[in-house]
N, C-alpha and C positions, 0 to 999 in steps of 0.2 A: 749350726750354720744353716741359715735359710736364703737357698738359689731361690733370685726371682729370676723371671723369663720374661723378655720382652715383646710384645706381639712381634709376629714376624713384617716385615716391610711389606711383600706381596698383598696381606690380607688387609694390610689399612691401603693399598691402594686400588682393589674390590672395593670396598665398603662404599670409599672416597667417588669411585666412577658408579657405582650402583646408586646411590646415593644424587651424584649429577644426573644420573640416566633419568632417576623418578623426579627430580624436581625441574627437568626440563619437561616431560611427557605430560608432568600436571600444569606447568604454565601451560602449554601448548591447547593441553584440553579444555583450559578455563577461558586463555583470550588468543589461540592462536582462529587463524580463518575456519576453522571447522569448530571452532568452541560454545563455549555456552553461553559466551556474549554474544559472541556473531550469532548463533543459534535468536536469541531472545530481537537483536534488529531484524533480522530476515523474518521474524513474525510478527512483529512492528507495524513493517512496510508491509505484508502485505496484508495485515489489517486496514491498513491506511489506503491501500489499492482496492480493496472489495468495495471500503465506500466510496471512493471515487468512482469505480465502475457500477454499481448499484447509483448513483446521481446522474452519470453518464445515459446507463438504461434505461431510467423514468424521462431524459430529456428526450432520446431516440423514440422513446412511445409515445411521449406527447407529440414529439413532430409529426410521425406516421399517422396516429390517430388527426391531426389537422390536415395531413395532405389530406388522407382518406375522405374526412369531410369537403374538400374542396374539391373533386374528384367527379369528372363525367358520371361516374355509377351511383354515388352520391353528394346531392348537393345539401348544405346546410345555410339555407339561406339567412338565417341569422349572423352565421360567420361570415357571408361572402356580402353580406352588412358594414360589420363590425372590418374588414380589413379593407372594404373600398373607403370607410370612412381615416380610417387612420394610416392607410399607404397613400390614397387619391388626394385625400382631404375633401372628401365630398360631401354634400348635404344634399337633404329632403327639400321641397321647395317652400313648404310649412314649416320648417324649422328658425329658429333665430340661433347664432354667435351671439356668446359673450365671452367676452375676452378678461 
């Protein structure tokens, strides 16, 4: 005669919660807010913010560098040309319009 033994109740309900324990801790790890998705947008974005701020940068230097030339300490008479012509609308007295 061969007794079988059947697991005990206690340890299939271990298994059972240990088992929910790791397959909730791994969703959490893969797509909860601290995860590896969220991980991979949040460097997404601010890849996407460097170049924004690097396009931003080049615009702030070019306006400085244009104030700077319009500037009592230095004038660039070419530019203070080129902006009376196309803010003022102003012309040379030798010049001709064509439209």
């Amino acid at each position: 005669m061969t007794s079988r033994t059947r697991p005990a109740f206690g340890v299939v309900i271990f298994f059972a919660v240990a088992f929910s324990l790791g397959a909730y801790f791994t969703f959490a790890a893969v797509q909860g807010n601290y995860g590896l998705f969220r991980r991979a947008e949040v460097t997404a974005d601010a890849e996407k913010l460097r170049q924004e701020l690097a396009v931003l940068e080049a615009r702030v230097a070019r306006m400085e560098n244009l104030t700077r030339r319009l500037s009592d300490d230095y004038l660039d008479l070419d530019l203070l040309d080129q902006q009376a012509r196309d803010v003022l609308g102003l012309l040379r007295a030798d010049e001709i319009v064509v439209r």
